[in-house]
C-alpha positions as CSV (number, residue, x, y, z in Angstrom):
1,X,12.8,-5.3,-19.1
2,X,16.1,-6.1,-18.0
3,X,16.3,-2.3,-16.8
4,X,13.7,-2.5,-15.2
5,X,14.1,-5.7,-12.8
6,X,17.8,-3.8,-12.2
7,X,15.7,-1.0,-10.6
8,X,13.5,-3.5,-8.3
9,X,16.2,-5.5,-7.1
10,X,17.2,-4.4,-4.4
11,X,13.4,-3.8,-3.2
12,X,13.0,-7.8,-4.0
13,X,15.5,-8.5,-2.0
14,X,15.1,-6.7,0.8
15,X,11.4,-8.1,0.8
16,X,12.2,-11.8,0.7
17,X,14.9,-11.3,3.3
18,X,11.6,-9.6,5.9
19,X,9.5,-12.9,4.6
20,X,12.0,-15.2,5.4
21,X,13.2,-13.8,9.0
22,X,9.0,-13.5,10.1
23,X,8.6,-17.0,9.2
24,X,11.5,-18.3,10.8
25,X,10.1,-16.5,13.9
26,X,7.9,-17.9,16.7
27,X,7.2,-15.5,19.4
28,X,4.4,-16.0,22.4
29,X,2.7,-12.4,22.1
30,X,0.6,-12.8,19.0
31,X,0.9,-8.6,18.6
32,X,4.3,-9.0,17.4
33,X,4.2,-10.3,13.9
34,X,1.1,-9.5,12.1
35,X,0.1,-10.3,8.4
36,X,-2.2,-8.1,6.6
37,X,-4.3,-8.2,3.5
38,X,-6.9,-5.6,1.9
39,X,-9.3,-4.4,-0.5
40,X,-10.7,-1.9,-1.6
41,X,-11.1,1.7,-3.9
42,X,-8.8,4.2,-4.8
43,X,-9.0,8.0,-6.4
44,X,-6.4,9.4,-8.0
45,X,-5.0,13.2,-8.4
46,X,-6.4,14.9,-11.3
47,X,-3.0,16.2,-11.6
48,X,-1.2,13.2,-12.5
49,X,-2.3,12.5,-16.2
50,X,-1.6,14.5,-19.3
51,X,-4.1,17.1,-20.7
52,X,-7.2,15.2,-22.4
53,X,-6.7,12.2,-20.4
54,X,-8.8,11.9,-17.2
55,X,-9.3,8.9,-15.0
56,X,-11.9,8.0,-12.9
57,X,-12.4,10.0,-9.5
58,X,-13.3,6.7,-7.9
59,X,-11.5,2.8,-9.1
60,X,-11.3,-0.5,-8.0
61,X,-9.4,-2.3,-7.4
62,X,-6.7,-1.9,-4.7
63,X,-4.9,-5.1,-3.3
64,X,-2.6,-4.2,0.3
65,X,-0.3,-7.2,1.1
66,X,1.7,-6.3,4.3
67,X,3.8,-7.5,7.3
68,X,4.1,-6.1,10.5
69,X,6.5,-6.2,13.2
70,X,6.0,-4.2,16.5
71,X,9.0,-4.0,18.4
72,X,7.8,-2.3,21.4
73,X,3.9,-2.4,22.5
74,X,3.1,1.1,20.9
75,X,5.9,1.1,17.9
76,X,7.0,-0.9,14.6
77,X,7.4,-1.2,11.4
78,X,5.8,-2.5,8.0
79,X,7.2,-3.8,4.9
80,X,3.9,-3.7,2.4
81,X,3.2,-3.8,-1.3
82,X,0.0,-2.5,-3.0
83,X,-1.6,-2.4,-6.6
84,X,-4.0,-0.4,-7.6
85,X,-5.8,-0.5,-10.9
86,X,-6.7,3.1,-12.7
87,X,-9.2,3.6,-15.3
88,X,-10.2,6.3,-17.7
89,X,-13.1,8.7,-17.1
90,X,-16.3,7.7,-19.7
91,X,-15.9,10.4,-22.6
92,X,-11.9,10.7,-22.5
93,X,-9.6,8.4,-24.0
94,X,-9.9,4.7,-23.3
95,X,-6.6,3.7,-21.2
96,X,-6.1,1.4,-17.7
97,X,-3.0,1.8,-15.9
98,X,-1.7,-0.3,-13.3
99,X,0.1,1.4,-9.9
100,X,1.8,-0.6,-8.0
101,X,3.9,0.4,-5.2
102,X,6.6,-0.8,-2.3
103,X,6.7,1.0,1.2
104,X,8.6,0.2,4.4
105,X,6.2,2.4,7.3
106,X,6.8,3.0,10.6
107,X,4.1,2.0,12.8
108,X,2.6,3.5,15.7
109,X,-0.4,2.1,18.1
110,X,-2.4,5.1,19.1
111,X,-5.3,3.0,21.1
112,X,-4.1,4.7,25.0
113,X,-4.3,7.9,23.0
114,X,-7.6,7.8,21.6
115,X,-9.2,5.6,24.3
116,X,-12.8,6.9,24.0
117,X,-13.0,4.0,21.4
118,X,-14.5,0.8,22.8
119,X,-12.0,-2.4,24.2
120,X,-12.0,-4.6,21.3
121,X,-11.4,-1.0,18.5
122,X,-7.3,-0.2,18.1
123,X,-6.8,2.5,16.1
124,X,-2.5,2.9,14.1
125,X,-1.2,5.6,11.9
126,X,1.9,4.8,9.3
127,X,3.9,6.1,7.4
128,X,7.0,6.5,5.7
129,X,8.6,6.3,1.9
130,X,8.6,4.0,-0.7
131,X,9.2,3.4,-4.8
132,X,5.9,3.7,-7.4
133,X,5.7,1.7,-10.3
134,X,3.5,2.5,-13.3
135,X,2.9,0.1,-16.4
136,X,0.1,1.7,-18.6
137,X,-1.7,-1.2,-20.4
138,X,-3.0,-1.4,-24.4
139,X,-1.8,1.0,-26.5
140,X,0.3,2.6,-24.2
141,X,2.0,0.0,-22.7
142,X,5.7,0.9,-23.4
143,X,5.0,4.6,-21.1
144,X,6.3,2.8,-17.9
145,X,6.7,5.4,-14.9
146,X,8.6,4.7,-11.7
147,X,9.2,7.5,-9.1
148,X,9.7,7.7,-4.9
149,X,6.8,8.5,-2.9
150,X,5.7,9.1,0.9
151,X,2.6,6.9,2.3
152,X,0.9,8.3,5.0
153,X,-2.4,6.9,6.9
154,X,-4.5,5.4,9.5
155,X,-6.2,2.6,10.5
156,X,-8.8,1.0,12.6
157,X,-9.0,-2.4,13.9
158,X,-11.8,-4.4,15.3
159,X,-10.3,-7.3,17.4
160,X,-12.5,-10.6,16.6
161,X,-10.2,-13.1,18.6
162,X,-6.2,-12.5,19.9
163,X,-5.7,-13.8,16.6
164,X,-7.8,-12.0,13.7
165,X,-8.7,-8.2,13.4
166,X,-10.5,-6.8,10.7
167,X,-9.6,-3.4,9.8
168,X,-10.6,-0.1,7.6
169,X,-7.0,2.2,6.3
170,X,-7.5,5.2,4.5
171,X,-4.0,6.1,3.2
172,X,-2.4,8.9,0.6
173,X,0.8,8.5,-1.3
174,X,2.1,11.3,-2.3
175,X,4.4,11.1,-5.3
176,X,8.0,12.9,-6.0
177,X,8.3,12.4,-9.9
178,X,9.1,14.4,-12.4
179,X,7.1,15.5,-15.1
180,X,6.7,13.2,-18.5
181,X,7.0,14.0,-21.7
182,X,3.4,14.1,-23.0
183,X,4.0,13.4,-26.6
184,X,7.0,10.6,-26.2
185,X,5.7,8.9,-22.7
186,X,3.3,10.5,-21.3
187,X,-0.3,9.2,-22.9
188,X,-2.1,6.7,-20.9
189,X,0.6,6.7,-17.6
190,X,0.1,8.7,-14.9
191,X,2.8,10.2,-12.3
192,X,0.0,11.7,-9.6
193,X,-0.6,11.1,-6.0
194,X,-3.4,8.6,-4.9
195,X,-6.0,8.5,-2.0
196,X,-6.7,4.7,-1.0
197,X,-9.6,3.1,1.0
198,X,-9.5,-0.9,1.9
199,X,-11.0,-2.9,4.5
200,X,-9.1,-6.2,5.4
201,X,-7.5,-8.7,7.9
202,X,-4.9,-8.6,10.2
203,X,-3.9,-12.4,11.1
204,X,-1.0,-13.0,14.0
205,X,2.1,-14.6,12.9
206,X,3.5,-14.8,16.6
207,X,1.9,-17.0,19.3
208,X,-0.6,-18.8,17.3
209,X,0.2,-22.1,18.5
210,X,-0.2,-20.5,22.0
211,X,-3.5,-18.9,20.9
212,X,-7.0,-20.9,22.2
């Protein structure tokens, strides 16, 4: 345990050090700071577990909590953290494993780009790396994975007020780990990439009290 929090630190930190400076911050242009939350499915590599073990092509759920700052009209970043639940296929072992994962993205408005969508539709793509954290649950709970990995996707926002979007992300994170031992860590964890879908909210941080 105490290993493992050593690990996260510096991830922690670095997150509560973006919360604190976004709250602290009042800006009149309620683009700039932008919280997001989501929900939705996930599907996992087949690749990623060991031989006999098989988890479901399609799970749920998947929880995105991110914040976003764009520091030009078209370009930003986001600091986000999601969890995604994984269970086993009927007919193979019985196992759950939870993924959960941190990722600092840049972000990049592509709505002047693809502008054959209608006024109140913005479409973003992000990406960029991040750290993967697996914690197998029941019988296999000690077969803790962590490993790097590279988010990638896109996402498109329909604008209900200057305030509020609602918003669809399809996203893959690819994973650089190494392979497990199957017979001393491996059963019931998984070290694969992952395909996410999620519909959620994008609420403005910035400008709210300017806002009608």
């Amino acid at each position: 345990m105490t290993s493992s929090f050593k690990i996260y630190k510096p991830t922690i930190v670095v997150l509560a050090v973006f919360l604190v400076g976004v709250f602290s911050f009042s800006q009149s242009d309620t683009s700039t700071f932008k919280a997001q939350v989501a929900l939705g499915v996930n599907s996992p590599s087949t690749g990623g577990f060991v031989t006999g073990f098989e988890g479901k092509s399609l799970n749920f759920p998947t929880v995105n909590l991110g914040l976003q700052y764009m520091f030009k009209r078209n370009l930003g970043i986001k600091l986000d953290y999601g969890f995604n639940r994984i269970s086993n296929e009927s007919g193979t072992p019985d196992f759950k494993v939870n993924y959960s994962r941190i990722n600092a993205q840049l972000v990049y408005d592509t709505s002047r780009i693809l502008s054959f969508f209608p006024p109140r539709v913005g479409t973003f793509i992000h990406a960029g790396p991040g750290f993967s954290m697996i914690k197998p649950l029941g019988d296999y709970g000690e077969n803790d994975e962590s490993f790097l990995n590279m988010m990638a996707g896109m996402e498109f926002h329909y604008g209900v007020s200057d305030k509020l979007s609602i918003y669809l992300d399809m996203s893959y994170i690819h994973s650089f780990s190494r392979d497990f031992d199957p017979v001393t860590n491996g059963f019931g964890s998984f070290n694969g990439s992952l395909l996410t879908v999620t519909i959620g909210a994008s609420i403005s941080l910035s400008g709210c009290y300017y806002c009608e």
